[in-house]
Residue frames relative to the residue before (quaternion, step in Angstrom):
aa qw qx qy qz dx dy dz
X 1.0000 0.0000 0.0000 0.0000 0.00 0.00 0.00
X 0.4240 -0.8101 0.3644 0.1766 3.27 -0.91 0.72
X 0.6595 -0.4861 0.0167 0.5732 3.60 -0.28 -0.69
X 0.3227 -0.8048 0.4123 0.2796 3.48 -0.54 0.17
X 0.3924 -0.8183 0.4195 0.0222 3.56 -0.93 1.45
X 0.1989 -0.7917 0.5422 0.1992 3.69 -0.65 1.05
X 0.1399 -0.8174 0.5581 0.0296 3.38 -0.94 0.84
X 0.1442 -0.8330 0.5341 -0.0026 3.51 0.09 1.69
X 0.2557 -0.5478 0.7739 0.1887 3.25 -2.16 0.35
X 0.2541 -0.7391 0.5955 0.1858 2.95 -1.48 0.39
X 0.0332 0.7933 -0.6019 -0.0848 3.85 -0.45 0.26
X 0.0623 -0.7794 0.6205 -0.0595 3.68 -1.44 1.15
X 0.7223 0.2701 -0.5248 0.3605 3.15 -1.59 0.99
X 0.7797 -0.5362 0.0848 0.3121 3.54 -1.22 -0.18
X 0.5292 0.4182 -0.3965 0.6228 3.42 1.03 1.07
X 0.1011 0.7430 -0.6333 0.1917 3.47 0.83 1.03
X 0.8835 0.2904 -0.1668 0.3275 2.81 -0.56 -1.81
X 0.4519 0.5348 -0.5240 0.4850 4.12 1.18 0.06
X 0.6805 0.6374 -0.1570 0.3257 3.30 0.68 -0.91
X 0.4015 0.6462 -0.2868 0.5822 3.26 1.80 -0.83
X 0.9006 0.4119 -0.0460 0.1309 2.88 -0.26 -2.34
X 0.5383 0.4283 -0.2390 0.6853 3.15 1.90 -0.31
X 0.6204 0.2789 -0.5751 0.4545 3.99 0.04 0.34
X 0.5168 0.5683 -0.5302 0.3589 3.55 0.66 -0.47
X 0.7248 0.4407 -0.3645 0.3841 3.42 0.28 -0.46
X 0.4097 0.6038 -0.3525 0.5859 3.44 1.34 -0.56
X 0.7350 0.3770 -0.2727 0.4932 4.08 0.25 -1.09
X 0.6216 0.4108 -0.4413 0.5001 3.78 0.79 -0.60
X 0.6216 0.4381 -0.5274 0.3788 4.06 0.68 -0.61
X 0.5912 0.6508 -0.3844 0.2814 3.46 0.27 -1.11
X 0.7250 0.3323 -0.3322 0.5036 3.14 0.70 -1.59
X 0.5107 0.6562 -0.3930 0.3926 4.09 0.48 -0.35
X 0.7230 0.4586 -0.1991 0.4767 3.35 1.12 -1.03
X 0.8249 0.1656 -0.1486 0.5197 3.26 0.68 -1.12
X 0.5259 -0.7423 0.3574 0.2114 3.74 0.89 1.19
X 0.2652 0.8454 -0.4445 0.1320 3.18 1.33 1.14
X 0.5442 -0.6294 0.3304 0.4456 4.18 -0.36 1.07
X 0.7150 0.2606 -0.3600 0.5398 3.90 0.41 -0.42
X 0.2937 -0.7105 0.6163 0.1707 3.01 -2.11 0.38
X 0.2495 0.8575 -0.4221 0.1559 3.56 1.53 -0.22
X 0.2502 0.6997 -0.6153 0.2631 3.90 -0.40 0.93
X 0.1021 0.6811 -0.6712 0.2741 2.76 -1.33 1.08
X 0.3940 -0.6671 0.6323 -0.0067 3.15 -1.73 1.44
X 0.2717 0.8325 -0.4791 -0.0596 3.77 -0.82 0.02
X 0.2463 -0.7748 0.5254 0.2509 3.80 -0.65 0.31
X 0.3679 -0.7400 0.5445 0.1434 3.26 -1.17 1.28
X 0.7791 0.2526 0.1987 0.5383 3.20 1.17 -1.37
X 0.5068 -0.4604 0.5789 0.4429 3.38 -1.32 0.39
X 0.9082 0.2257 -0.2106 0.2825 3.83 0.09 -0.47
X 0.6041 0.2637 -0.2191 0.7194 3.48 1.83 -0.22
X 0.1986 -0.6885 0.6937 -0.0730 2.74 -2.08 1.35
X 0.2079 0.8658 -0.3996 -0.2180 3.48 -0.74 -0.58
X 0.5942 -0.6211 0.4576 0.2278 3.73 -1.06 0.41
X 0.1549 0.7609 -0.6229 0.0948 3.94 -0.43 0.49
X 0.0721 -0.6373 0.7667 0.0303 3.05 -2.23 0.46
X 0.2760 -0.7537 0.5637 0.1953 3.20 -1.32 0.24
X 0.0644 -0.7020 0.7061 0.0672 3.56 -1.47 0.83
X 0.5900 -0.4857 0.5516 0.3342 2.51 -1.96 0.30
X 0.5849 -0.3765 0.4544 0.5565 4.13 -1.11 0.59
X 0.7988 0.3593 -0.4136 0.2486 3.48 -0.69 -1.31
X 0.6789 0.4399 -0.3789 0.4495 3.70 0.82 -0.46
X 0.4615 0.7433 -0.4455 0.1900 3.52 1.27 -1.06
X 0.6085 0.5404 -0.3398 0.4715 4.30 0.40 -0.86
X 0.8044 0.4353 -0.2654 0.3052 3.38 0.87 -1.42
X 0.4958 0.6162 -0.2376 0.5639 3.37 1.64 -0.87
X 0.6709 0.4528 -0.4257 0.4045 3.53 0.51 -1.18
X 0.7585 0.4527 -0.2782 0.3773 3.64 0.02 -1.47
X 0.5800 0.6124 -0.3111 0.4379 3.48 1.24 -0.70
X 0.7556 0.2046 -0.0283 0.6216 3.81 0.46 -1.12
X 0.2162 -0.8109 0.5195 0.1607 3.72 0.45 -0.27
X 0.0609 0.8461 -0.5290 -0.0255 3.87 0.37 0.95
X 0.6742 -0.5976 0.3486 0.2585 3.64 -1.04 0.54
X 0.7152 -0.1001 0.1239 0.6806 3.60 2.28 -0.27
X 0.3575 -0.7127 0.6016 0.0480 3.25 -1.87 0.59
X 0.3810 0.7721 -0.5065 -0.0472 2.95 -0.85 -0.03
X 0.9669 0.0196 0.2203 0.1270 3.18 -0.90 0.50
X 0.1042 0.8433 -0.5260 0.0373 3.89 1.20 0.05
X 0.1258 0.7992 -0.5875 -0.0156 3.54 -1.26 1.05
X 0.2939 0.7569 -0.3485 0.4683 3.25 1.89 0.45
X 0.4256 -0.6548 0.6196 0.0789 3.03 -1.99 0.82
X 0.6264 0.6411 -0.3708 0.2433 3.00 0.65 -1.66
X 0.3388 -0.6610 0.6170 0.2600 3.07 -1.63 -0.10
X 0.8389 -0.2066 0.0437 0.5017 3.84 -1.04 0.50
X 0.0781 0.7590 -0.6309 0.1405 3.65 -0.44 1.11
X 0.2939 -0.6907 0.6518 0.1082 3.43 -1.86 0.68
X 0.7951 0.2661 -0.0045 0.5450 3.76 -0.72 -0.60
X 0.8771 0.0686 -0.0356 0.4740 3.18 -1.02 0.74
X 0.5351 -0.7013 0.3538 0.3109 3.66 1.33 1.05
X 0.9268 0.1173 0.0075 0.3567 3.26 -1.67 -1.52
């Protein structure tokens, strides 16, 4: 397996971090739907006013997911974990 790519939303003002926590679920259907091999998802709050929402793919899916769900950035995956909420990685 190659490398494996987080793809974040970002959400601001004061229903961020509700906001997070409910697309994440939206990111756990997707991956359900399109039988993608990771499940990595995760919500987190930076801030009283910015949250944000993330999943992980593998690269090879990473283009298809992107154009599909459009996230606000990438970067990188250096995590292990397996499916996590709050408090991210």
């Amino acid at each position: 397996m190659g490398r494996k790519i987080k793809l974040i939303w970002d959400f601001r003002g004061p229903t961020a971090e509700k906001t997070a926590e409910h697309h994440e679920k939206h990111l756990k259907e997707y991956i359900a739907l399109e039988q993608l091999p990771l499940d990595i998802t995760g919500y987190q709050r930076l801030g009283e006013m910015h949250s944000l929402a993330f999943m992980v793919v593998d690269e090879l899916d990473m283009i298809k997911v992107r154009d599909a769900l459009k996230p606000h950035r990438g970067e990188v995956y250096e995590g292990t974990s397996p499916s996590s909420s709050q408090g991210g990685e």
